[in-house]
N, C-alpha and C positions, 0 to 999 in steps of 0.2 A: 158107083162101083169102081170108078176110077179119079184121078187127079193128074193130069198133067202140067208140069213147069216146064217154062224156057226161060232159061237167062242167059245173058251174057255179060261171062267177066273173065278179065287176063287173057284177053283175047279169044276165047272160045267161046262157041253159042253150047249152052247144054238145053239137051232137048230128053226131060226126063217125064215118065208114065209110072205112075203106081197102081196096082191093079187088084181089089178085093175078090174074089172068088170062093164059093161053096168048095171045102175038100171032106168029103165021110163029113163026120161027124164038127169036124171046126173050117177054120176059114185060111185061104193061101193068101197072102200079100204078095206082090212081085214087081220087083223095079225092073223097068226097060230104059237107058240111059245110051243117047248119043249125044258123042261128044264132037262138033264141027269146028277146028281152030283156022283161024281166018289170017293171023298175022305172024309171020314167020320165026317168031322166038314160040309161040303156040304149037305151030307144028310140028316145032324139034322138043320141048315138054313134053306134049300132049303122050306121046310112047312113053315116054321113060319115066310118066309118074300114075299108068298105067295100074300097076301093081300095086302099090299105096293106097290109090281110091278104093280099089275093089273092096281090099281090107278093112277102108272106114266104112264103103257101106255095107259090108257086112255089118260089121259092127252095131253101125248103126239101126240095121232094120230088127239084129236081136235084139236090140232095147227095145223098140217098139215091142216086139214078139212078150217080151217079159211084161213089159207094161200092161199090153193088152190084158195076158193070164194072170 
């Protein structure tokens, strides 16, 4: 019911959960992502490319969503 990664790269650990769940009648996917940056070009990054991620993983999880249906 669930997947969780951790990696670390360009200096942050990402510590991400994907989470399948029963909704009505189909199913909820849901990412939960922290991001821990360790080395001080990470921590000045890590805010300001904030906005971009969210967007690819949006992105990303509608592909999934299409693929699935």
């Amino acid at each position: 019911d669930h997947i969780r990664i951790v990696t670390d790269t360009h200096g942050t650990d990402w510590d991400s959960v994907f989470t399948v769940r029963p909704a009505g009648e189909g199913t909820r996917l849901t990412l939960e992502m922290e991001a821990r940056p360790h080395t001080v070009l990470a921590r000045v990054m890590t805010p300001l490319i904030k906005g971009q991620l969210r967007k690819a993983l949006e992105s990303d999880l509608d592909a999934v969503k299409t693929f699935c249906e």
